[in-house]
FIGURO-697218 format. One line per field, with one value per residue: residue number from 1; residue in three letters; x, y, z of N, C-alpha, C, O, CB in turn. Coordinates in steps of 0.02 Angstrom, whole numbers, plus 32768, in hexadecimal, padded with zeros to 4 digits. Atoms other than C-alpha are relative to their C-alpha. Glycine has a CB too. Layout:
<pts>
n	[NUM_...]
res	[ALA_...]
n.xx	[X_...]
n.yy	[Y_...]
n.zz	[Z_...]
ca.xx	[X_...]
ca.yy	[Y_...]
ca.zz	[Z_...]
c.xx	[X_...]
c.yy	[Y_...]
c.zz	[Z_...]
o.xx	[X_...]
o.yy	[Y_...]
o.zz	[Z_...]
cb.xx	[X_...]
cb.yy	[Y_...]
cb.zz	[Z_...]
</pts>
This chain:
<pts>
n	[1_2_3_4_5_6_7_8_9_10_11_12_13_14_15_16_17_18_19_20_21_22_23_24_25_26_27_28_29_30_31_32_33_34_35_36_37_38_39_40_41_42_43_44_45_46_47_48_49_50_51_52_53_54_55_56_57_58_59_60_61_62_63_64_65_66_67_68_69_70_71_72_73_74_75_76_77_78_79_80_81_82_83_84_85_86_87_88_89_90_91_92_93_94_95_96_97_98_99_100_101_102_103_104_105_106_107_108_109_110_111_112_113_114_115_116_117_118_119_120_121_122_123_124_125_126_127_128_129_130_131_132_133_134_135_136_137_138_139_140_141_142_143_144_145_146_147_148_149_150_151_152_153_154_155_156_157_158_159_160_161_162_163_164_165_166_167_168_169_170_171_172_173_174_175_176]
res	[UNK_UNK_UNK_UNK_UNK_UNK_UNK_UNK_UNK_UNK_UNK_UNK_UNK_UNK_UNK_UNK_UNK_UNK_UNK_UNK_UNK_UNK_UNK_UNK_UNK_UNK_UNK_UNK_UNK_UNK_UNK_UNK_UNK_UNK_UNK_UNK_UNK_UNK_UNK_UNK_UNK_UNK_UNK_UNK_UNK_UNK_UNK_UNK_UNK_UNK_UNK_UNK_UNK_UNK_UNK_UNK_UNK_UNK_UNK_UNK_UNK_UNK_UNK_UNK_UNK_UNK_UNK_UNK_UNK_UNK_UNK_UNK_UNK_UNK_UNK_UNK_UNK_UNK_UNK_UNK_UNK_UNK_UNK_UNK_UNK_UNK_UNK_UNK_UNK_UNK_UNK_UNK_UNK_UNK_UNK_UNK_UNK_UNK_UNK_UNK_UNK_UNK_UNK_UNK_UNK_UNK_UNK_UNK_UNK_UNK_UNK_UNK_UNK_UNK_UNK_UNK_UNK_UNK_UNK_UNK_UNK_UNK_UNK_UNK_UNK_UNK_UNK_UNK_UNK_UNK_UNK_UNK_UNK_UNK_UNK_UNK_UNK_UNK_UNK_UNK_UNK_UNK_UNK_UNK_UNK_UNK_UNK_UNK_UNK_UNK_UNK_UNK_UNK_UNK_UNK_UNK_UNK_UNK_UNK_UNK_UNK_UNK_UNK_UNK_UNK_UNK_UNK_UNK_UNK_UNK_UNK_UNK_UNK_UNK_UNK_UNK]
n.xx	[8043_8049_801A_802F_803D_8037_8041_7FEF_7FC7_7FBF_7FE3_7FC6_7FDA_7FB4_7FCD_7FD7_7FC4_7FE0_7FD8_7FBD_800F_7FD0_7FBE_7FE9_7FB3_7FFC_7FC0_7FD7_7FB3_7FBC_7FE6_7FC6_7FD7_8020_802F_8011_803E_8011_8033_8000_803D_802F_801C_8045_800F_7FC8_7FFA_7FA0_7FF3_7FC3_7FD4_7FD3_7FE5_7FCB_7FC0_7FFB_7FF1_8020_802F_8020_802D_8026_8040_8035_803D_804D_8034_801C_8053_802C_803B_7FE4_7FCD_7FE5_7FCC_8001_7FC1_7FFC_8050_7FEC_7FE1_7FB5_7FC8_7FCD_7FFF_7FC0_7FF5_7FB7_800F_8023_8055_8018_8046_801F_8061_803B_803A_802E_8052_8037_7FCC_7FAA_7FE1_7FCC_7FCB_7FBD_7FB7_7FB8_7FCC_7FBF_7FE5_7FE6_7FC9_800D_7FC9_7FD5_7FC7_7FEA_7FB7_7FEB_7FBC_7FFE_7FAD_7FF1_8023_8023_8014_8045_800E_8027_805E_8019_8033_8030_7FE1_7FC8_7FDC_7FC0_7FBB_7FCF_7FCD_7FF7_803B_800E_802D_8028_8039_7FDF_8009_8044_8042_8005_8037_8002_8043_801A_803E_8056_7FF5_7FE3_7FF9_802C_7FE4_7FE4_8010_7FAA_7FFE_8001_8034_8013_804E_7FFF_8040_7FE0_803A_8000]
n.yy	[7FEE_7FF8_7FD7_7FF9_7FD7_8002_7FA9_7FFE_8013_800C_8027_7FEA_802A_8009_8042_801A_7FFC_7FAC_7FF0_8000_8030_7FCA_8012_8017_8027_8018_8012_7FFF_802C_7FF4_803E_7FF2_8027_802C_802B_7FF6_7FD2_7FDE_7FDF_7FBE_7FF8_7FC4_7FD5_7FF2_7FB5_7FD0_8005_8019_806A_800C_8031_8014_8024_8008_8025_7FBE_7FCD_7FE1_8018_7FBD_801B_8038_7FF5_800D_801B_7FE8_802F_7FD7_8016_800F_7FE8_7FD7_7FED_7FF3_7FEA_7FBB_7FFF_801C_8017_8056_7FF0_8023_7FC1_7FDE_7FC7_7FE4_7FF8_7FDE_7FC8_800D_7FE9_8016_7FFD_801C_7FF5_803F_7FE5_8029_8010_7FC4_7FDC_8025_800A_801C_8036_7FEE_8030_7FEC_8034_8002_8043_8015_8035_802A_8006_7FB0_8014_8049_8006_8039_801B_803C_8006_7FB9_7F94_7FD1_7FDC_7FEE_7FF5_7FCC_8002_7FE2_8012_802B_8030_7FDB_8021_8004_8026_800C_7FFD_802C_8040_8023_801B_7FD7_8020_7FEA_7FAC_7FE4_7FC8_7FD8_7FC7_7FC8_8001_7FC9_8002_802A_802E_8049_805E_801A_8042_7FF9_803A_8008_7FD2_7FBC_7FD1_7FE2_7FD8_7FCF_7FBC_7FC3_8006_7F9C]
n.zz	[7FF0_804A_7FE4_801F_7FE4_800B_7FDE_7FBE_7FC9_8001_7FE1_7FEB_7FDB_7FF3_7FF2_7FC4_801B_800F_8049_7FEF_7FD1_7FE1_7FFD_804A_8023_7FD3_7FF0_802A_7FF5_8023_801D_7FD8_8017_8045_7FDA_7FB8_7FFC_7FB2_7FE8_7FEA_7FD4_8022_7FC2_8028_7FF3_8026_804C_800B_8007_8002_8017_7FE9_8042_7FE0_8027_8022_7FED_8039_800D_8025_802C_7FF6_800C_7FE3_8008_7FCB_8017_7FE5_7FE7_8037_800C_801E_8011_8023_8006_8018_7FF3_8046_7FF8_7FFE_7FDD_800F_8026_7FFD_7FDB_7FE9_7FE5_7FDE_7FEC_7FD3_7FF9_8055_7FF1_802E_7FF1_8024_7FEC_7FE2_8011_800B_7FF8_8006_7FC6_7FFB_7FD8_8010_7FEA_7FDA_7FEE_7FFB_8010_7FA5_7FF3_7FAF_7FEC_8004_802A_7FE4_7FE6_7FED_7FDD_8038_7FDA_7FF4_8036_800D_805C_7FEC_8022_8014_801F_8043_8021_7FB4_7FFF_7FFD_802C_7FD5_801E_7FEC_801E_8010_8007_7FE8_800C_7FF1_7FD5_7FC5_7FF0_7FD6_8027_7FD3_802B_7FCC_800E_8008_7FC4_8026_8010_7FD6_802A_8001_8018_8041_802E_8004_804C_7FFB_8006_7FD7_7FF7_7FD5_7FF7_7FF0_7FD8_8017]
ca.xx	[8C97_8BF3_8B83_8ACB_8A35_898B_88FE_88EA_8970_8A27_8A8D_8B53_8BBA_8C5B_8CDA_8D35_8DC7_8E25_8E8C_8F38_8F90_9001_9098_90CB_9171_916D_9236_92C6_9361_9417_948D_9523_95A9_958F_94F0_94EA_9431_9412_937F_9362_930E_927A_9236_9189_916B_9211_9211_92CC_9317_93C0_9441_94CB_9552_95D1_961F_95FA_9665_9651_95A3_9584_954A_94C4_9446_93A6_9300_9249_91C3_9135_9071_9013_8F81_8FB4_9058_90CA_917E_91A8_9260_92B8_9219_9256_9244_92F6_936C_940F_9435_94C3_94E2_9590_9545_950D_9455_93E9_9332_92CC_91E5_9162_90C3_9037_8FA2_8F70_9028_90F6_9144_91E0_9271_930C_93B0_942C_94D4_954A_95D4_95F4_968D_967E_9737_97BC_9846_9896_9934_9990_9A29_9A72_9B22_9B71_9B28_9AAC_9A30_999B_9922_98E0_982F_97EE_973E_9704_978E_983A_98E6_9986_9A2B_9AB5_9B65_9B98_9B63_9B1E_9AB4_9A14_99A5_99FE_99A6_9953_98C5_98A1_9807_97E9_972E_96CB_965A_95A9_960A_9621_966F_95CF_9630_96B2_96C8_9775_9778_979F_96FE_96C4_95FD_95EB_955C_9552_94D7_94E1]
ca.yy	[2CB0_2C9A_2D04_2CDB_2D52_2D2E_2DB2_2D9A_2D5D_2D59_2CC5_2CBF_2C36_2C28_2BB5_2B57_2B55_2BF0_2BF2_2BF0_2B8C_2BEE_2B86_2B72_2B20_2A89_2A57_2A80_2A20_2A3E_29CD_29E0_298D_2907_28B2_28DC_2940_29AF_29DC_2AA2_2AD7_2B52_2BD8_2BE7_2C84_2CE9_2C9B_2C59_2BB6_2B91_2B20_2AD9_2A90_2A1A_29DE_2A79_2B03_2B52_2B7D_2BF5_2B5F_2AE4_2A91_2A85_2A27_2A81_2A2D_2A9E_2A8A_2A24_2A89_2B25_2B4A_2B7E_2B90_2C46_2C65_2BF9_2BBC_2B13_2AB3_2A45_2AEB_2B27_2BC0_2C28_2C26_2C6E_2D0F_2CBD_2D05_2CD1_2CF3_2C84_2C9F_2C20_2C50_2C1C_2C0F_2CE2_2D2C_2D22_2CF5_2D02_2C9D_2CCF_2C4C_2C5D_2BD7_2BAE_2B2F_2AD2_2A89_29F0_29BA_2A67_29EB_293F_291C_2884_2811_278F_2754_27FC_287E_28E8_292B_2982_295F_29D5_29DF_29D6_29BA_2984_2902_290C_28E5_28A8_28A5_2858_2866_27C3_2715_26C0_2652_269A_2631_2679_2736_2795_27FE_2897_28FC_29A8_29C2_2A66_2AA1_2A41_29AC_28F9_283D_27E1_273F_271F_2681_2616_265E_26FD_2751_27C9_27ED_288B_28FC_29A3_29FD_2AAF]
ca.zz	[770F_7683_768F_763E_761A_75FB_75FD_76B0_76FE_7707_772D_777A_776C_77CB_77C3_7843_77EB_77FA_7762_77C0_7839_78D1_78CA_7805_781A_7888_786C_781F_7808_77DC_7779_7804_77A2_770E_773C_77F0_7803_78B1_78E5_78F4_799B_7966_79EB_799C_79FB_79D6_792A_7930_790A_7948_7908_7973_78EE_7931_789A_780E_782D_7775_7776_76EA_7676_76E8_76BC_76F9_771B_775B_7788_778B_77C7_7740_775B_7712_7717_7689_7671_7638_7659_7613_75CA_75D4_7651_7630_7615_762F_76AD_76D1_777B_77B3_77D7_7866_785C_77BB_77AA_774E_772D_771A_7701_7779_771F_771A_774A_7723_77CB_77E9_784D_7873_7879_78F7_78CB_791C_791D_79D9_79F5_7A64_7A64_7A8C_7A5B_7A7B_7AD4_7AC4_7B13_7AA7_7B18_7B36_7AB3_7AC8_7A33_7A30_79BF_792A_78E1_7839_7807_78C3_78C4_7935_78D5_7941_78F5_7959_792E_7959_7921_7999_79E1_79DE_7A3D_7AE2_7AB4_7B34_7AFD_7B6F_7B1E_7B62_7B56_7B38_7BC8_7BE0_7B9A_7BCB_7B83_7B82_7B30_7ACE_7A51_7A48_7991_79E8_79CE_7A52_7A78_7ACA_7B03_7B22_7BB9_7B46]
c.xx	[7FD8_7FD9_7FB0_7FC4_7FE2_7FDC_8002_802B_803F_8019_8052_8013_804C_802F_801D_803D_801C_802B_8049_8001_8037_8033_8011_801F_7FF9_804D_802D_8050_8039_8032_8045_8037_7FDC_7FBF_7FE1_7FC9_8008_7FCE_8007_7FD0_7FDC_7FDF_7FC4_7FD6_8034_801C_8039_8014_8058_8030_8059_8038_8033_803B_801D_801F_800D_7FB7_7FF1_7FFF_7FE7_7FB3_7FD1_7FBF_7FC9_7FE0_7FC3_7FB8_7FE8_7FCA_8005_803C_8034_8052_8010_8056_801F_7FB5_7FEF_7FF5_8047_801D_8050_7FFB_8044_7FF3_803B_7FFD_7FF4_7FBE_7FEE_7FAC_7FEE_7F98_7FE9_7FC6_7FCB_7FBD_7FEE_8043_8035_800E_8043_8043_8034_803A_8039_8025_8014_803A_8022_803C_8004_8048_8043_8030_8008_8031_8007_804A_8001_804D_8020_7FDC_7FB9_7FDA_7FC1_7FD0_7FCC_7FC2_7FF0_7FB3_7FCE_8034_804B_8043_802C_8037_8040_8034_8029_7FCC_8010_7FD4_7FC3_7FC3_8005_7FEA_7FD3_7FF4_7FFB_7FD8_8000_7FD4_7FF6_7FED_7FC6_8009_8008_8003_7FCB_8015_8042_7FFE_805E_8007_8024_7FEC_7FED_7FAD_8020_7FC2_800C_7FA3_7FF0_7FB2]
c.yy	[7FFE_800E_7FF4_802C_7FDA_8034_8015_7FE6_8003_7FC6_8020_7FCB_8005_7FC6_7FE7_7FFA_8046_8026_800E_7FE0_8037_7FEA_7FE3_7FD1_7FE0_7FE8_800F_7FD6_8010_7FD6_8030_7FC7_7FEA_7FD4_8004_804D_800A_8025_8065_8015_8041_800F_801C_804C_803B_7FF0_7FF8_7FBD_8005_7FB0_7FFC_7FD8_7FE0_7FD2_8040_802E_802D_7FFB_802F_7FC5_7FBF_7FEF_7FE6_7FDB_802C_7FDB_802F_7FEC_7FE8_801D_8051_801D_8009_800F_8041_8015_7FFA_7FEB_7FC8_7FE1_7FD5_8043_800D_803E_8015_8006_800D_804B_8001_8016_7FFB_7FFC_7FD5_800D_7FD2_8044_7FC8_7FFE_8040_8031_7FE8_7FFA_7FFB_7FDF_8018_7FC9_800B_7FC2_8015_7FC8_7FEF_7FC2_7FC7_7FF3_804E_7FE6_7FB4_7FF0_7FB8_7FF4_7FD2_7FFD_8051_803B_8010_8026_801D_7FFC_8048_7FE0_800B_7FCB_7FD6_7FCD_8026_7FDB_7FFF_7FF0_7FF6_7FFE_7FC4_7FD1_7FC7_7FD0_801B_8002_8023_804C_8006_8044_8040_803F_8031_8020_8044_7FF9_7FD6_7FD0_7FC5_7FE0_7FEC_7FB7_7FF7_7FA6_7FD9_7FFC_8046_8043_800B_8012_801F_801A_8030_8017_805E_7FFA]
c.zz	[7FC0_8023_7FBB_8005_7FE4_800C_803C_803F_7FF3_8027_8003_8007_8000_8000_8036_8001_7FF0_7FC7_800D_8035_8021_8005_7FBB_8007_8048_800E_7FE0_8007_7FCD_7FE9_8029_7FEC_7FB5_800F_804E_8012_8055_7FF6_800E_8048_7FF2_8042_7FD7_8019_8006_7FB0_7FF2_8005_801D_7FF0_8029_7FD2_8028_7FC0_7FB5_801B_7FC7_8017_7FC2_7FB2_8035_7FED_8034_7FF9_802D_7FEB_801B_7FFB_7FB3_7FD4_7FB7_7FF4_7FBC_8002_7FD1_7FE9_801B_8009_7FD7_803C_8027_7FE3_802B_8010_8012_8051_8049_800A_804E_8013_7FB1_8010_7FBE_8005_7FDB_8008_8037_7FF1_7FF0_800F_8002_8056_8004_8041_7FF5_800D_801A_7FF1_8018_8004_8052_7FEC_803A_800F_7FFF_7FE7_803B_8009_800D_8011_7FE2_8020_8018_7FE8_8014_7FCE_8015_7FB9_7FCF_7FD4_7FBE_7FF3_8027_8015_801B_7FFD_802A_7FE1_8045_7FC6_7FF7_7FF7_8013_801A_801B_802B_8050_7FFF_8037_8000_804C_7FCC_802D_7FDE_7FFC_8054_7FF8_7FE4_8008_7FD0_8029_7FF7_7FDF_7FF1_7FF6_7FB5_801C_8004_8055_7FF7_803A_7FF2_801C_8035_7FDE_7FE1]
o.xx	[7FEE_7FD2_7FB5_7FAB_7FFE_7FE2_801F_8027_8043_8006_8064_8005_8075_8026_801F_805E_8011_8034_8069_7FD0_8055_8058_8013_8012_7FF6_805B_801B_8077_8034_8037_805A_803D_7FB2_7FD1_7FAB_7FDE_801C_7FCB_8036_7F94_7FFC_7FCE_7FC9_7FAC_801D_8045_804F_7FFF_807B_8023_8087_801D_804F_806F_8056_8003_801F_7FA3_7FC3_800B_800D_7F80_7FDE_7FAC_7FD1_7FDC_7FC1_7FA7_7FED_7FB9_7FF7_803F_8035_805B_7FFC_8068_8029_7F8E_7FCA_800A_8056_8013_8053_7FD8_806F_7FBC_803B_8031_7FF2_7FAB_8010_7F91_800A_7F7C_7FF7_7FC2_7FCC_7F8E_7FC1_8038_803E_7FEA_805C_8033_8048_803F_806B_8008_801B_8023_804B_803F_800C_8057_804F_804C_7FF1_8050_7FE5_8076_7FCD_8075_7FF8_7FCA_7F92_7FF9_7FA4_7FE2_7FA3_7FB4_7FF9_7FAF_7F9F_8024_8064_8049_8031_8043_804F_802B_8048_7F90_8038_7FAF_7FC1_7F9C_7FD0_8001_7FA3_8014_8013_7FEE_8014_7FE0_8028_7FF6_7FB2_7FD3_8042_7FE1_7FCA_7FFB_804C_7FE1_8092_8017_803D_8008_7FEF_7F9B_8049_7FA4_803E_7F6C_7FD7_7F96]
o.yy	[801B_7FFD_800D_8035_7FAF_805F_8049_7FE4_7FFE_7FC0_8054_7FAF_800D_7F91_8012_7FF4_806D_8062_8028_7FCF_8061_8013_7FA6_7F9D_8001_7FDB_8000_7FCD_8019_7FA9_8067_7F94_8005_7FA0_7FED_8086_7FE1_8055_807B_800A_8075_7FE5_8050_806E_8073_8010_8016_7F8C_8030_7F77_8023_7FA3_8004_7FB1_804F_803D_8063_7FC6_8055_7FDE_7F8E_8011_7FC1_7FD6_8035_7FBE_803F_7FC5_800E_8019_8051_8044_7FCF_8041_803C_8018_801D_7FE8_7FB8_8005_7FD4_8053_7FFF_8062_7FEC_8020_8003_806B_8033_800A_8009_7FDF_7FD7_8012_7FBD_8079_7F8B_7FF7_803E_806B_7FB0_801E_7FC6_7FE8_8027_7FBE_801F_7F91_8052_7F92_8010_7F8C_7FD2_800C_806B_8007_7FA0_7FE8_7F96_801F_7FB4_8028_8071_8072_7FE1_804C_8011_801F_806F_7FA8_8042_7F8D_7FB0_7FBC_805A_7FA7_8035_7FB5_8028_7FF6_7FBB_7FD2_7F9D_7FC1_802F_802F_802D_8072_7FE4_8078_8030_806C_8028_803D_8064_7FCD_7FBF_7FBA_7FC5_7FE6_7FF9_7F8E_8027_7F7C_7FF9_7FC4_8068_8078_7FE1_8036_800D_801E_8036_7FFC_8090_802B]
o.zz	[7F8E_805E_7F83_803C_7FC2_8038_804A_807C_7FB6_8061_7FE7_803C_7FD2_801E_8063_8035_7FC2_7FB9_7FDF_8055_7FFF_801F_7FBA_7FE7_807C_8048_7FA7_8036_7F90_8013_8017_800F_7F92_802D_8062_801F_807E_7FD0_802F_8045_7FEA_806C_7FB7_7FFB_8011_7F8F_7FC1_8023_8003_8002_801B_7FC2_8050_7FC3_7FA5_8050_7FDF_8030_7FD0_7F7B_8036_7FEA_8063_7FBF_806A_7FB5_8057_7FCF_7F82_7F99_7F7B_7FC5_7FA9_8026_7F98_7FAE_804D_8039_7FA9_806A_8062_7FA8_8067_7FEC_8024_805A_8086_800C_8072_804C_7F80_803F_7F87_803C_7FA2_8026_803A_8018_7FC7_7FFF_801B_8078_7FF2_807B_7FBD_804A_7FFB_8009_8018_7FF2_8072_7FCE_8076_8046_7FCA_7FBC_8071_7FD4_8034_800A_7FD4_8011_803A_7FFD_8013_7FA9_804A_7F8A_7FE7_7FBD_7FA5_7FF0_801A_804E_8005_801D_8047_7FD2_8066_7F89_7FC3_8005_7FFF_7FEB_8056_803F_806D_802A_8046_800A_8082_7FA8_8067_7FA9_8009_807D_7FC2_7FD1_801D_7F9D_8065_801D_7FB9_8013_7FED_7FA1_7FEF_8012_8081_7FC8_8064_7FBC_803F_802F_7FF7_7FCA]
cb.xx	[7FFE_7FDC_8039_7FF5_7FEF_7FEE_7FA7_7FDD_7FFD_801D_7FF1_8008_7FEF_8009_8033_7FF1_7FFE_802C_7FE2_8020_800B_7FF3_800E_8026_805D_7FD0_8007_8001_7FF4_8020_7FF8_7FEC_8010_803C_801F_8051_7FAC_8038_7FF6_7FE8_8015_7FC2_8039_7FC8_7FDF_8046_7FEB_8035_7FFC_8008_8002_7FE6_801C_7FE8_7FD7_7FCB_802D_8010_7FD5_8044_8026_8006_7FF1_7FF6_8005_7FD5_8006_8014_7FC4_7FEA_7FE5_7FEB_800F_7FDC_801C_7FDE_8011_803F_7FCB_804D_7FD3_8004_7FD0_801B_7FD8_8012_7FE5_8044_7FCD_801D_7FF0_8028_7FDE_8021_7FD1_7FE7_7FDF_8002_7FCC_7FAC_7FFE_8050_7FEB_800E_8006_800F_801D_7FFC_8025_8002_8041_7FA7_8038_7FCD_800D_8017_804F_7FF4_8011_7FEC_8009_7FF1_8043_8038_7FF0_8016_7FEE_8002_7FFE_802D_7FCE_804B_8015_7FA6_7FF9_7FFB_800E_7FFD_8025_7FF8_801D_8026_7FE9_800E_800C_7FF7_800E_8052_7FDF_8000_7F8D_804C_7FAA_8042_7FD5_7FC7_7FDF_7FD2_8011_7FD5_8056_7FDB_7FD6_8057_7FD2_8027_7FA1_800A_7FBE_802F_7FAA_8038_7FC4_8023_8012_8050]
cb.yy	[8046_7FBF_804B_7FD3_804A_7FD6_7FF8_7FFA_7FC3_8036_7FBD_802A_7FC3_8013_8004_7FCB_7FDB_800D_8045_803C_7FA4_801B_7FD1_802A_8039_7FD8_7FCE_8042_7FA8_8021_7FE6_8000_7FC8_7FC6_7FC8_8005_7FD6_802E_7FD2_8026_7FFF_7FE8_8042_7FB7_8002_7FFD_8032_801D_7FCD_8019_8013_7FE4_8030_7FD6_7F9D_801A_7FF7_7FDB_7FF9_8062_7FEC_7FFB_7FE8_8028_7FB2_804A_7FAC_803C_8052_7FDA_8015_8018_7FE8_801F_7FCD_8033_8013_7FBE_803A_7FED_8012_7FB3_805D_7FFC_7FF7_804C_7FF4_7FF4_8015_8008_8060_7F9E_8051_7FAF_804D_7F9A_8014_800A_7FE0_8006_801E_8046_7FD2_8027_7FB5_803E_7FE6_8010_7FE1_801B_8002_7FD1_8024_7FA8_7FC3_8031_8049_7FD1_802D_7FDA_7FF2_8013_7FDB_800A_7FFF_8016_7FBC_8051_7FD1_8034_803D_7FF5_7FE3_7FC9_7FDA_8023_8016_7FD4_803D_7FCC_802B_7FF6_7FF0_800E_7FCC_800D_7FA3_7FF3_8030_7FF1_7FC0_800C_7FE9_802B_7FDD_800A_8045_8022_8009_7FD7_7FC0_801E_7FE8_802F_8028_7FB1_8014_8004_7FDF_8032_7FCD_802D_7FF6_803B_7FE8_8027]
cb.zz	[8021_7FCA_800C_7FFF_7FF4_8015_8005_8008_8015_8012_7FDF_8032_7FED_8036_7FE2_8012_7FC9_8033_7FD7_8006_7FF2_803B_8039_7FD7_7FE5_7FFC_8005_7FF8_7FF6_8021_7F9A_8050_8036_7FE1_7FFC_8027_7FE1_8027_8046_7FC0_804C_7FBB_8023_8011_803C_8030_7FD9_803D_7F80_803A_7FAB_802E_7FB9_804B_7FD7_7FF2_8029_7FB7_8039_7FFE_7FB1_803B_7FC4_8007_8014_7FFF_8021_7FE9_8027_8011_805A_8009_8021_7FF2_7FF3_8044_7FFE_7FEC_7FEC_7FF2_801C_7FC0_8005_7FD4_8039_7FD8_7FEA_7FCC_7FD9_8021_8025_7FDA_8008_800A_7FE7_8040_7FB9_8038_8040_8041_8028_7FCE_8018_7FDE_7FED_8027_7FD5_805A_7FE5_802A_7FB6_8044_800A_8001_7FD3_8044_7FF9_7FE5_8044_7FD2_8049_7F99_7FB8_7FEC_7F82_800E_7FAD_8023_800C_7FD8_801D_7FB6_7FC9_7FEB_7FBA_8039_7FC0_8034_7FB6_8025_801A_801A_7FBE_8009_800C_7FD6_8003_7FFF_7FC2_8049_7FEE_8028_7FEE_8014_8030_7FC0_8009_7FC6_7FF6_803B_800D_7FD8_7FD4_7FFF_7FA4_8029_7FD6_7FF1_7FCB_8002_8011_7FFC_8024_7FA3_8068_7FAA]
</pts>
């Protein structure tokens, strides 16, 4: 607002520009693995971001990207907005500012398992595979030929094979 006198008169001018914007933080994203970024979904009127993780299951060093309103927005804490967050508490608050007040956001992780485990048949034996780092490991006892395995995934809930690749690779989506 400016505000001019003269002897007889007073002027008032207002702005149109309010000096803050109501949604600071338009995105945030999580580095879920080495390179592999996920989207956070943000509830702009309970002020919470959640993070679904399907390959991180440490989270108490990820990092992060915000991308927050041009107009005014500010990164506060961290008050970066490329940082590193602990989140193995499973709840993590982070505040931008919006132009005239801190705001803050709270972060719910968590880590979704899409595969529960992977059972295979290779001539007689039986194995089940185990998990490390999103990835699942099959040791057979004998050695044989391996072309003859059969795979038998055993999906989460809300899960489906979408594709797979004769590499072996599996696309899956989830309806969580």
């Amino acid at each position: 607002m400016l505000i001019s006198c003269k002897d007889d008169e007073v002027k008032v001018s207002l702005s149109e520009d309010p000096g803050y914007v109501v949604n600071p933080l338009i995105s945030i994203q999580a580095e879920d693995g080495s390179g592999n970024w996920i989207d956070g979904v943000i509830d702009q009127n309970e002020r919470t971001i959640n993070f679904d993780f399907r390959i991180l299951e440490d989270q108490s060093v990820v990092n992060v990207k915000l991308e927050l309103d041009e107009e005014w927005a500010k990164a506060v804490d961290p008050n970066k907005t490329n940082a590193v967050l602990d989140l193995s508490s499973g709840i993590t608050r982070i505040r931008v500012n919006d132009g005239a007040d801190d705001v803050e956001y709270t972060i719910f992780g968590k880590h979704i398992q899409l595969l529960q485990r992977v059972d295979a048949v290779c001539n007689t034996e039986h194995v089940t595979g185990d998990f490390v780092n999103g990835s699942a490991y099959l040791r057979f006892k004998q050695n044989s030929d391996f072309s003859r395995v059969i795979l038998a995934p055993i999906l989460s809930d809300k899960v489906e094979i979408v594709s797979t690749t004769p590499s072996g690779g599996v696309l899956m989506k989830t309806g969580i």
